[in-house]
PDB file of N, H, CA, C and O in Angstrom:
ATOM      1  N   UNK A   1       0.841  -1.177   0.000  1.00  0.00           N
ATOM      2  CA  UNK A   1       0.000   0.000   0.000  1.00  0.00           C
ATOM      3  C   UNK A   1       0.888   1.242   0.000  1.00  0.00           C
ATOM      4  O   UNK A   1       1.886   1.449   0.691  1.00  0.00           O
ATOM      5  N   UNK A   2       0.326   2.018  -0.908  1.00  0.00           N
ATOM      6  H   UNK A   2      -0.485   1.851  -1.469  1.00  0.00           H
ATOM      7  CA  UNK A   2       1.275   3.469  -0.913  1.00  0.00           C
ATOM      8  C   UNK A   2       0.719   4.468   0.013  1.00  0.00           C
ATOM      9  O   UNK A   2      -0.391   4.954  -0.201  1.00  0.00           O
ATOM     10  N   UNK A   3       1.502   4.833   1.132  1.00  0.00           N
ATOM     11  H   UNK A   3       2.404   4.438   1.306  1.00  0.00           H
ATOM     12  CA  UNK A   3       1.279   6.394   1.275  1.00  0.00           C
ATOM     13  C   UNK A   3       1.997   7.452   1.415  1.00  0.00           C
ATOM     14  O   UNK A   3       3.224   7.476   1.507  1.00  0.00           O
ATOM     15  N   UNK A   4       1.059   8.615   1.442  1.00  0.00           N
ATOM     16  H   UNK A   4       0.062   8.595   1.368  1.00  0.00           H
ATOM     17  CA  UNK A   4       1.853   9.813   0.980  1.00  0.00           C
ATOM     18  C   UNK A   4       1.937  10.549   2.146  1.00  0.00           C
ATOM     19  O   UNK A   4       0.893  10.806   2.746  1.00  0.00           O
ATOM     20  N   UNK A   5       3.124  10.975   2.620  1.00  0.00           N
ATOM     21  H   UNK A   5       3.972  10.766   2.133  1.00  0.00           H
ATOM     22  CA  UNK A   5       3.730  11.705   3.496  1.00  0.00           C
ATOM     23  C   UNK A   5       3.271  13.154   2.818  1.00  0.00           C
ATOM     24  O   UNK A   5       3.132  13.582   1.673  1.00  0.00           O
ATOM     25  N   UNK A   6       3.054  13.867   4.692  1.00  0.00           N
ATOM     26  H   UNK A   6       3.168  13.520   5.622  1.00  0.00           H
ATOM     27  CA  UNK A   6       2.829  15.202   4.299  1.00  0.00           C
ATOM     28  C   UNK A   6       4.133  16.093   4.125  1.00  0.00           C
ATOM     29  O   UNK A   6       5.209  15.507   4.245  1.00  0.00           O
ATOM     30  N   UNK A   7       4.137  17.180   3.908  1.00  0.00           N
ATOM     31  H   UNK A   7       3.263  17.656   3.811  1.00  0.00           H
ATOM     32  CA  UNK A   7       5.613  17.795   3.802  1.00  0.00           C
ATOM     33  C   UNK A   7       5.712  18.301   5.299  1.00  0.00           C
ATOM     34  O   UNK A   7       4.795  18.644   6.045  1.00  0.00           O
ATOM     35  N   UNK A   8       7.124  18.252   5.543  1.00  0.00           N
ATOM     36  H   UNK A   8       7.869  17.974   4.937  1.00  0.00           H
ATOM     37  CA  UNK A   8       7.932  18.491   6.508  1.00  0.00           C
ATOM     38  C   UNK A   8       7.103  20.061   7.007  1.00  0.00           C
ATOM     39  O   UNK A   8       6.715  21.052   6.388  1.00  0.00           O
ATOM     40  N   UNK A   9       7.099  19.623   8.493  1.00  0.00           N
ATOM     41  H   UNK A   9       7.414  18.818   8.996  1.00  0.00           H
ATOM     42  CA  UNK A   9       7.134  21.088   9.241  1.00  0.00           C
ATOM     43  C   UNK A   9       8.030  22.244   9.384  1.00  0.00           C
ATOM     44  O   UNK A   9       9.186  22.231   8.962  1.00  0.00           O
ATOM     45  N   UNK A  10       7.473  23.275  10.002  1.00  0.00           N
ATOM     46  H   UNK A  10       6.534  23.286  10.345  1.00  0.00           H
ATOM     47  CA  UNK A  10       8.467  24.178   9.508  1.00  0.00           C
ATOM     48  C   UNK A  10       9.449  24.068  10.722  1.00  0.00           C
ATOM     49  O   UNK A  10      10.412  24.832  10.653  1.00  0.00           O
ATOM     50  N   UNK A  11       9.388  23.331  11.718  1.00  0.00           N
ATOM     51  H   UNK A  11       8.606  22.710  11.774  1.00  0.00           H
ATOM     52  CA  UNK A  11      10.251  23.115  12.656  1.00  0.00           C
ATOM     53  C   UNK A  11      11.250  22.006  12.460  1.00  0.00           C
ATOM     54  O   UNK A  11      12.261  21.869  13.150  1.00  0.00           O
ATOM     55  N   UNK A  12      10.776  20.988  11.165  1.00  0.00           N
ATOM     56  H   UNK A  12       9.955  21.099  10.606  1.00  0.00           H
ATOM     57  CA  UNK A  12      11.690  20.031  10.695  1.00  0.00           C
ATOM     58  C   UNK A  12      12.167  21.061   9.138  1.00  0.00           C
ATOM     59  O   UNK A  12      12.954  20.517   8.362  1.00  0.00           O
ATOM     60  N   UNK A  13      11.872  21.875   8.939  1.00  0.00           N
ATOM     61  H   UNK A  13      11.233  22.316   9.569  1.00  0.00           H
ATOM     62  CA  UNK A  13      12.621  22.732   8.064  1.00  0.00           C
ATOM     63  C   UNK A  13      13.852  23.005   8.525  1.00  0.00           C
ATOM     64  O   UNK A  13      14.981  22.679   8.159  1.00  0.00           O
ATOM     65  N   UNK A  14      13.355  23.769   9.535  1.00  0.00           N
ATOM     66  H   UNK A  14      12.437  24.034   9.833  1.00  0.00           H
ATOM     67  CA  UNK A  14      14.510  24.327  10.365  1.00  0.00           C
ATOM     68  C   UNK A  14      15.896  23.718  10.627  1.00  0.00           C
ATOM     69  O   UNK A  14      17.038  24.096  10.366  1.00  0.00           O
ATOM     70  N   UNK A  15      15.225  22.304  11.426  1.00  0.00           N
ATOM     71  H   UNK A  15      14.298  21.996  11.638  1.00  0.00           H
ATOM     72  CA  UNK A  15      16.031  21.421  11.817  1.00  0.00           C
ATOM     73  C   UNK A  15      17.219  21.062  10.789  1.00  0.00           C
ATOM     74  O   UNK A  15      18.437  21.082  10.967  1.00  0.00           O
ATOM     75  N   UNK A  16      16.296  20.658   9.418  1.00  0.00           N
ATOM     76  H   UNK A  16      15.306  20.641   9.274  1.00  0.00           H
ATOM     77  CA  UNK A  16      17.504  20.210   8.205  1.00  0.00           C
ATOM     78  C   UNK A  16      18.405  20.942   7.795  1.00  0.00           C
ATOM     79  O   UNK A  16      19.472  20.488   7.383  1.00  0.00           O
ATOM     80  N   UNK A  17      18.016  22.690   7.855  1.00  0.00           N
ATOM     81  H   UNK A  17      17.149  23.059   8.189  1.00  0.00           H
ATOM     82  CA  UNK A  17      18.711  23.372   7.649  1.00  0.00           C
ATOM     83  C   UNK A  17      19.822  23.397   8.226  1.00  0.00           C
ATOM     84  O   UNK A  17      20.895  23.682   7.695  1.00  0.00           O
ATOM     85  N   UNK A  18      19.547  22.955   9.899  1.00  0.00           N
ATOM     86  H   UNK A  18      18.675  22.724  10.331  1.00  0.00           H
ATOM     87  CA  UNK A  18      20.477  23.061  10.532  1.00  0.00           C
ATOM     88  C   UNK A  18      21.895  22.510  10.783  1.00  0.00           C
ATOM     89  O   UNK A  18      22.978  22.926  11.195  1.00  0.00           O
ATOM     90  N   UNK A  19      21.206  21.074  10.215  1.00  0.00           N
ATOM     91  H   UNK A  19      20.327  20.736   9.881  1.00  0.00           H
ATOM     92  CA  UNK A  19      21.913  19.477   9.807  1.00  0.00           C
ATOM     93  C   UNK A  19      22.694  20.120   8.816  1.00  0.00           C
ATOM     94  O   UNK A  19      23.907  20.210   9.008  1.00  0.00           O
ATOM     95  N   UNK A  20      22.074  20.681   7.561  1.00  0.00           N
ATOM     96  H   UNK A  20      21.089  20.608   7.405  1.00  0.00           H
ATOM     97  CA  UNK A  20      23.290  21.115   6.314  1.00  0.00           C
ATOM     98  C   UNK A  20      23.805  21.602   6.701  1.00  0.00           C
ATOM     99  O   UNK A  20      24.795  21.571   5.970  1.00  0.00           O
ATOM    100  N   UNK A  21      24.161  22.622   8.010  1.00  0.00           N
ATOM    101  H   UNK A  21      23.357  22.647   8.604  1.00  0.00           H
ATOM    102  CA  UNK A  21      25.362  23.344   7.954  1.00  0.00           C
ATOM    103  C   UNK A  21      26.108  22.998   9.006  1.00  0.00           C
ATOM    104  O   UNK A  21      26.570  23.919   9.679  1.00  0.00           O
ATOM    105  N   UNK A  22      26.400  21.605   9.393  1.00  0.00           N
ATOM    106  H   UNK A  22      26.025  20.857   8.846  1.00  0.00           H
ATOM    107  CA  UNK A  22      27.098  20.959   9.530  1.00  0.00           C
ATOM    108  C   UNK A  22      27.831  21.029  10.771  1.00  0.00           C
ATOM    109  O   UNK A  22      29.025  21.030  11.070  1.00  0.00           O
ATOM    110  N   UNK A  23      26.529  21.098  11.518  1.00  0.00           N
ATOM    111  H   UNK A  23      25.559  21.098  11.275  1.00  0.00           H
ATOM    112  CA  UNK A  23      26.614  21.163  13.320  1.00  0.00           C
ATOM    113  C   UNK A  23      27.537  19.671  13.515  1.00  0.00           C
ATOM    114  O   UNK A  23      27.063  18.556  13.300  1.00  0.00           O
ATOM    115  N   UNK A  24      29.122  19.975  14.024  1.00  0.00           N
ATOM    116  H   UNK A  24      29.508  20.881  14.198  1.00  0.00           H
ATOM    117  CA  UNK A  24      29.600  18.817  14.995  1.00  0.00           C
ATOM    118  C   UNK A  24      28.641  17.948  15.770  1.00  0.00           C
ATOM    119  O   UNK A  24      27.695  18.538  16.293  1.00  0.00           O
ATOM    120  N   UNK A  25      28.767  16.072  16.000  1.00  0.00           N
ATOM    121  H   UNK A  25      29.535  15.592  15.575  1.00  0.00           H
ATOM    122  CA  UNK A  25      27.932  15.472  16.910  1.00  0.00           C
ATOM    123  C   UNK A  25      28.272  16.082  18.222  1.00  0.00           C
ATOM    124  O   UNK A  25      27.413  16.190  19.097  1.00  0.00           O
ATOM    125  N   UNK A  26      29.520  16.494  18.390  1.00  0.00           N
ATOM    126  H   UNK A  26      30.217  16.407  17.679  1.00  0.00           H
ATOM    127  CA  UNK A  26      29.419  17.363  20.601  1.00  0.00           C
ATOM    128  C   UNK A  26      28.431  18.275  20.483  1.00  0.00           C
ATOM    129  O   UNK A  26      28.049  18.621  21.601  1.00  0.00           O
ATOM    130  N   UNK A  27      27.929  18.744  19.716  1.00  0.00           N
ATOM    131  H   UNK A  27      28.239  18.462  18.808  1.00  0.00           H
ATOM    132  CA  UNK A  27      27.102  20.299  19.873  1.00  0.00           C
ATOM    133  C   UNK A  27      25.262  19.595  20.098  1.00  0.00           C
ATOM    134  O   UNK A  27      24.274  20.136  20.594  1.00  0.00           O
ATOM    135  N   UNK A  28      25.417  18.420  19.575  1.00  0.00           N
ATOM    136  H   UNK A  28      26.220  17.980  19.172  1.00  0.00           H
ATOM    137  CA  UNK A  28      23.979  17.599  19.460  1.00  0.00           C
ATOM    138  C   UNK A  28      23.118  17.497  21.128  1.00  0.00           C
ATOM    139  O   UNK A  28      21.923  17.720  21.324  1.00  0.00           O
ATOM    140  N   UNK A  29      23.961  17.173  21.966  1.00  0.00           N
ATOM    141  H   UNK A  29      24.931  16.992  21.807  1.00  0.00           H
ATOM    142  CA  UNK A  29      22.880  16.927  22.913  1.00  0.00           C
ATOM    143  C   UNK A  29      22.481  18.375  23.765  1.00  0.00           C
ATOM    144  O   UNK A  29      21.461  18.557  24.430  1.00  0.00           O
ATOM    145  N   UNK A  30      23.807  19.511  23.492  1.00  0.00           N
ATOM    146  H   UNK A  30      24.636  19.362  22.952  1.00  0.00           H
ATOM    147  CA  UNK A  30      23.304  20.506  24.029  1.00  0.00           C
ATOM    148  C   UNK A  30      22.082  21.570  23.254  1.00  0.00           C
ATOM    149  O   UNK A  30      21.428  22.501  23.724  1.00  0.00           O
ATOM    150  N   UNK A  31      22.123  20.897  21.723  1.00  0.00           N
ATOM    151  H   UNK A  31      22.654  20.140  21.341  1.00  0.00           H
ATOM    152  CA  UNK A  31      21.003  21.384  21.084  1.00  0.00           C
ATOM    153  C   UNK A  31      19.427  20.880  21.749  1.00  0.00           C
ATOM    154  O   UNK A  31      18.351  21.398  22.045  1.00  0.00           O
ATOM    155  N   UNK A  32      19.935  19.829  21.757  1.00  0.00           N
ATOM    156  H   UNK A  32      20.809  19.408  21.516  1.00  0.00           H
ATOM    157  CA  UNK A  32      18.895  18.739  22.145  1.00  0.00           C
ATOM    158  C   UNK A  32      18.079  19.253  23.273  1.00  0.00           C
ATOM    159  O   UNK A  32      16.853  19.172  23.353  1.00  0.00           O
ATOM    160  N   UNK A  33      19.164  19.978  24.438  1.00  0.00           N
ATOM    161  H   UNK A  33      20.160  20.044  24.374  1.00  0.00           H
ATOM    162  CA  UNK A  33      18.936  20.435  25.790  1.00  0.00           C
ATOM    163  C   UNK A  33      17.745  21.879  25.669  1.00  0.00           C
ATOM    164  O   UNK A  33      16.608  22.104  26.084  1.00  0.00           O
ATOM    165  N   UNK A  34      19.013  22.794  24.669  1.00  0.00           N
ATOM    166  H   UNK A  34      19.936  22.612  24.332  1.00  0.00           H
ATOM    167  CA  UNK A  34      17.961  23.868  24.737  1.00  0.00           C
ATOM    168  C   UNK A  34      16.781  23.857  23.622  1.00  0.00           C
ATOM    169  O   UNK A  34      16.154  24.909  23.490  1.00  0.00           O
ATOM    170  N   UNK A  35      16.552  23.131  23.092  1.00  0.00           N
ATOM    171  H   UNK A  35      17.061  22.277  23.199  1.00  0.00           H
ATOM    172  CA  UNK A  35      15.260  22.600  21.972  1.00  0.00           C
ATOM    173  C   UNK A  35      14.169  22.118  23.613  1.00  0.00           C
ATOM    174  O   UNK A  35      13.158  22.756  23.910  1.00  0.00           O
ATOM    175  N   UNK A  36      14.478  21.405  24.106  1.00  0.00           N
ATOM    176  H   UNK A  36      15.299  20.887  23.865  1.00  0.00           H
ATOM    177  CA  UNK A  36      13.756  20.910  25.846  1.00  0.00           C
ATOM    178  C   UNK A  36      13.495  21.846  26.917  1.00  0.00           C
ATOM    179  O   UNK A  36      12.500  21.852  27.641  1.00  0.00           O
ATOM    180  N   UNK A  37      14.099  22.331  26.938  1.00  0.00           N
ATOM    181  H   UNK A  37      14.907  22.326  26.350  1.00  0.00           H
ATOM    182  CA  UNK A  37      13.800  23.888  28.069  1.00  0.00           C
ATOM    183  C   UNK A  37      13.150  24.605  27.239  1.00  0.00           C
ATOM    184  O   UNK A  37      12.387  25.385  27.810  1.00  0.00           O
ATOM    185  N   UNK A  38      13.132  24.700  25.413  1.00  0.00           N
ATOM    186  H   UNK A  38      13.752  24.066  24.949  1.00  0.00           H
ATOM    187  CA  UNK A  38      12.108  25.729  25.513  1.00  0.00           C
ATOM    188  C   UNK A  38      10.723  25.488  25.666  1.00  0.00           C
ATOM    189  O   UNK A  38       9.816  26.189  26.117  1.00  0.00           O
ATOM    190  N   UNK A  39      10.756  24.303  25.174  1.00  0.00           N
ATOM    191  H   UNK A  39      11.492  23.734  24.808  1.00  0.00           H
ATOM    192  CA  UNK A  39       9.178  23.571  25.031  1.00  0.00           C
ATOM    193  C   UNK A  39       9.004  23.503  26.417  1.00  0.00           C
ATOM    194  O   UNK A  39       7.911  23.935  26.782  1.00  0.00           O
ATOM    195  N   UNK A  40       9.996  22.956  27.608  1.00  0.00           N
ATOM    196  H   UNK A  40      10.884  22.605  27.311  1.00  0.00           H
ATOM    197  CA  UNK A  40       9.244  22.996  28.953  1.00  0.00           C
ATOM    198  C   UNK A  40       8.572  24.412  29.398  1.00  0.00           C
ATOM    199  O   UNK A  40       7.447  24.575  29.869  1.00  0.00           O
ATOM    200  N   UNK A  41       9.646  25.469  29.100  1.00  0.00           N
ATOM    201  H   UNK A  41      10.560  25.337  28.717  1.00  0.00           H
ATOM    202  CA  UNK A  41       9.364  26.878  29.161  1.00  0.00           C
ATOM    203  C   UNK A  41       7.973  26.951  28.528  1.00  0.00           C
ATOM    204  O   UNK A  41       7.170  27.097  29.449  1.00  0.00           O
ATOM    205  N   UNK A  42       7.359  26.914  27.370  1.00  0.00           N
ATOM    206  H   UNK A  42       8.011  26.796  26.622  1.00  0.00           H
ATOM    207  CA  UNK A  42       6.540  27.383  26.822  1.00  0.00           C
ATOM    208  C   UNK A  42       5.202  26.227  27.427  1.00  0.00           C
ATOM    209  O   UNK A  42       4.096  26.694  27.153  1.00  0.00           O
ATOM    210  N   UNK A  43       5.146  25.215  27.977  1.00  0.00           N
ATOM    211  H   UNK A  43       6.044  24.835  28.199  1.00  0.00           H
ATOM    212  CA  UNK A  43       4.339  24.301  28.706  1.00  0.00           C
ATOM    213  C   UNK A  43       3.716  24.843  29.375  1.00  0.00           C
ATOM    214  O   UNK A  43       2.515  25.114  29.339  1.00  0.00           O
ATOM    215  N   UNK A  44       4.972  25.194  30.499  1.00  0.00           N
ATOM    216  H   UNK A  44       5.947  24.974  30.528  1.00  0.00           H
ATOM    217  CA  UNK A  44       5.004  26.239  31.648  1.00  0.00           C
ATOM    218  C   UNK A  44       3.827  27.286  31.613  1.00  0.00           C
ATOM    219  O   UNK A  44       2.768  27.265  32.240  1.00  0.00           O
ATOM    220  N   UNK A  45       4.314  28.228  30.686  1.00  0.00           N
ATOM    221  H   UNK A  45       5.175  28.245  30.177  1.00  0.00           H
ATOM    222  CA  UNK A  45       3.507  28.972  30.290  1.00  0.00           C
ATOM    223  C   UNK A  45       1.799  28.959  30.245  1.00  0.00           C
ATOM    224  O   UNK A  45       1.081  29.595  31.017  1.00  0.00           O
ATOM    225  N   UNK A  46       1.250  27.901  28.935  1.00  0.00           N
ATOM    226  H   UNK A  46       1.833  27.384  28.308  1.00  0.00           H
ATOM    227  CA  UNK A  46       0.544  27.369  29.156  1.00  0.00           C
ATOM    228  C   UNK A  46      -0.604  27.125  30.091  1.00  0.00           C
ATOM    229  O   UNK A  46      -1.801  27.402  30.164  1.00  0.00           O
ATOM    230  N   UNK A  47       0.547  26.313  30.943  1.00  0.00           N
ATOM    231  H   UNK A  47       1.519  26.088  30.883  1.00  0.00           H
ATOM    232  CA  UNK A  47      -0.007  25.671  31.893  1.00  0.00           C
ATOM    233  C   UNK A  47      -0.632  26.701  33.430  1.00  0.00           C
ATOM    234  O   UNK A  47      -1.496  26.483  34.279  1.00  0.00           O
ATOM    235  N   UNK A  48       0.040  27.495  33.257  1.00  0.00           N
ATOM    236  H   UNK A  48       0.742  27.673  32.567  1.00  0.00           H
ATOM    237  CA  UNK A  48       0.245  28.932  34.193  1.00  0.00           C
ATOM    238  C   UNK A  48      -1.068  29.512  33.339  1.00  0.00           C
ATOM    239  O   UNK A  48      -1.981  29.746  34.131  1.00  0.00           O
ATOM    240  N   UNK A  49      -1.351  29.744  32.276  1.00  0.00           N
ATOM    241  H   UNK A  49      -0.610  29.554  31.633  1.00  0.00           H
ATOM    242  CA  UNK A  49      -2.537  30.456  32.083  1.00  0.00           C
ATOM    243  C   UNK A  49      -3.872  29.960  31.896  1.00  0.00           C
ATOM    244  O   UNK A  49      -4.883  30.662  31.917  1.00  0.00           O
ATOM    245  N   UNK A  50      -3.804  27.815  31.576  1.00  0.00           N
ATOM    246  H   UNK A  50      -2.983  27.244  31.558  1.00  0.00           H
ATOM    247  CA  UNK A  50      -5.379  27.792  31.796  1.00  0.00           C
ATOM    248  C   UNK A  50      -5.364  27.706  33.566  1.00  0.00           C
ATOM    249  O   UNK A  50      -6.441  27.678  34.162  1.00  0.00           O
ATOM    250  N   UNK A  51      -3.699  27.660  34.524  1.00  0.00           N
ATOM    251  H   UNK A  51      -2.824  27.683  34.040  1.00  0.00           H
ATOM    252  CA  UNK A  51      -4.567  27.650  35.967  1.00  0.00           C
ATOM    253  C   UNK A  51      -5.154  28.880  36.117  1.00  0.00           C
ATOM    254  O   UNK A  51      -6.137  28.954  36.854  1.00  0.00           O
ATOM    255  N   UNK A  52      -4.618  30.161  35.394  1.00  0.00           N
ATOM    256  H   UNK A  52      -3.819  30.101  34.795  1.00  0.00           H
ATOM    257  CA  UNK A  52      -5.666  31.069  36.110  1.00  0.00           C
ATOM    258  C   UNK A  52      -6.806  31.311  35.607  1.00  0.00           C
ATOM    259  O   UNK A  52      -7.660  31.874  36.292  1.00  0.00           O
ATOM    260  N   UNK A  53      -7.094  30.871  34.086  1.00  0.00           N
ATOM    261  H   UNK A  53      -6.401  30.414  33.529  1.00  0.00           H
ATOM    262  CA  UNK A  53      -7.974  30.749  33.593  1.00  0.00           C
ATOM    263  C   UNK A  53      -9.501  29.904  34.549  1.00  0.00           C
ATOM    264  O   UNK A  53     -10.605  30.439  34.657  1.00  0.00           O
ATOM    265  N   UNK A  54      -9.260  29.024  34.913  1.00  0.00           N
ATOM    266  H   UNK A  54      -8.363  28.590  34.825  1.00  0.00           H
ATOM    267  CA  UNK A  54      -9.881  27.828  35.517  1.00  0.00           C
ATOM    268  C   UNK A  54      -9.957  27.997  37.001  1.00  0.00           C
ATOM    269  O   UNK A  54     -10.450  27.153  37.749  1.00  0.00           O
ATOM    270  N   UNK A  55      -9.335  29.370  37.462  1.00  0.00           N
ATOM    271  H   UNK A  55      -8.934  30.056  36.854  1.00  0.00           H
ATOM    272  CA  UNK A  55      -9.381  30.125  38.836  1.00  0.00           C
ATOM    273  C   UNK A  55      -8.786  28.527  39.639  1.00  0.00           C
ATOM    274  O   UNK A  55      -9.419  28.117  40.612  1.00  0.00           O
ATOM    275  N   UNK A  56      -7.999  28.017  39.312  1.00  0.00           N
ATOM    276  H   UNK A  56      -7.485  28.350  38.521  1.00  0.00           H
ATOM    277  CA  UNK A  56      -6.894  27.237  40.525  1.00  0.00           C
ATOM    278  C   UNK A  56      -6.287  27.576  41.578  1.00  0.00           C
ATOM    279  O   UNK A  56      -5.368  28.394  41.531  1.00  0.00           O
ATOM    280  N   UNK A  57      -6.590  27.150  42.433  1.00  0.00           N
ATOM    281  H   UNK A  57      -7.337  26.485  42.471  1.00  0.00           H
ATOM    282  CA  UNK A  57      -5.468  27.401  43.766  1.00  0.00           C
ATOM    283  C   UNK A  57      -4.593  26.629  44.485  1.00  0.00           C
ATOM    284  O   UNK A  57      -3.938  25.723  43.970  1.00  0.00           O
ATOM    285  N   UNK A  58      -4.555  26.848  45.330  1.00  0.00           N
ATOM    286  H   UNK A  58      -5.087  27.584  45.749  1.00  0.00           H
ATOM    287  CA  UNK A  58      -3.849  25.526  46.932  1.00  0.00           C
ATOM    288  C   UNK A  58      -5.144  24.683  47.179  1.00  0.00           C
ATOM    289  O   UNK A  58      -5.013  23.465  47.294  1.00  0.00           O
ATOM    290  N   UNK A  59      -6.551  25.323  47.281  1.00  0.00           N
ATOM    291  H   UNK A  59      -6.658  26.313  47.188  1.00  0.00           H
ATOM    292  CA  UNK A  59      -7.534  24.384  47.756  1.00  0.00           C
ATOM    293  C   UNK A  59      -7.615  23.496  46.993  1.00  0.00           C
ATOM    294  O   UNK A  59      -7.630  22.307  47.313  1.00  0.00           O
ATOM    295  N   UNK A  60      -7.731  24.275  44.995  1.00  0.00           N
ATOM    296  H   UNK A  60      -7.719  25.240  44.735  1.00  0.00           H
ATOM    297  CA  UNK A  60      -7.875  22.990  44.230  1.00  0.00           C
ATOM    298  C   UNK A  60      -7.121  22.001  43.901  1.00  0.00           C
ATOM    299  O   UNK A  60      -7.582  21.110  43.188  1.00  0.00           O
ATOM    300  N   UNK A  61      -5.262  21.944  44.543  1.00  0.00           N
ATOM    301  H   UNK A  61      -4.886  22.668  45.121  1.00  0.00           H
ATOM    302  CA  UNK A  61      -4.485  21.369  44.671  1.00  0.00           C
ATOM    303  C   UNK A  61      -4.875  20.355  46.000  1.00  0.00           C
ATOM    304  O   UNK A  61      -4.337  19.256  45.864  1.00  0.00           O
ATOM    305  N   UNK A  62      -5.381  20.429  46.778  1.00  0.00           N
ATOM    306  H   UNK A  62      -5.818  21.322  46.888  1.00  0.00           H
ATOM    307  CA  UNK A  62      -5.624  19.712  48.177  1.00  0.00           C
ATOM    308  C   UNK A  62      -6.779  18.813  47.164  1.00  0.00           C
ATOM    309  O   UNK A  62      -6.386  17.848  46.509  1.00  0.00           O
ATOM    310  N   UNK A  63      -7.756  19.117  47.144  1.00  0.00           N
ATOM    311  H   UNK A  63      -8.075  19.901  47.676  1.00  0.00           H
ATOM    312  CA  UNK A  63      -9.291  18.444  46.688  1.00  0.00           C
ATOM    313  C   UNK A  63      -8.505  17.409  45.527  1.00  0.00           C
ATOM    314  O   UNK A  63      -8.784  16.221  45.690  1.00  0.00           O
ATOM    315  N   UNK A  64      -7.730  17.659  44.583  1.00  0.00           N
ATOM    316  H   UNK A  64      -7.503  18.624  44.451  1.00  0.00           H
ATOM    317  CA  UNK A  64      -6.969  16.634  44.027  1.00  0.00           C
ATOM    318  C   UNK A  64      -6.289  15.605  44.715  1.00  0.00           C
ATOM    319  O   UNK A  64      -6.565  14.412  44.590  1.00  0.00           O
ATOM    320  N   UNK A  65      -5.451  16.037  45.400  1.00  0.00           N
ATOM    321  H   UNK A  65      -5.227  17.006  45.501  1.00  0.00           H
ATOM    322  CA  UNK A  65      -4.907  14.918  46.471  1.00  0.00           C
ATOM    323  C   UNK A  65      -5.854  14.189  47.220  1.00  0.00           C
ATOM    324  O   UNK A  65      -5.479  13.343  48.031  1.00  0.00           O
TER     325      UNK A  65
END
């Protein structure tokens, strides 16, 4: 069965671009690192605005537990 792949994201754009210009493997896991802190960063974020969205507190942290 054939299928057809969609085209690359623009974050795997990026990425290849990045590959062609011929990033050393030592430089890989610290890419790796800050590619991970930003997405945790931006989670964070997120996550920080549906709690106030959704009026969260300490109580609604207790009632979970």
């Amino acid at each position: 069965m054939l299928t057809v792949q969609p085209p690359f994201s623009n974050m795997q754009m990026e990425l290849l671009k990045l590959y062609a210009a011929g990033v050393p493997d030592s430089l890989l896991p610290e890419i790796k690192e800050l590619i991970a802190r930003f997405l945790l960063s931006r989670a964070k974020e997120e996550a920080g605005k549906i709690w106030i969205e959704k009026g969260y507190n300490e109580k609604t942290v207790e009632a979970w537990s």
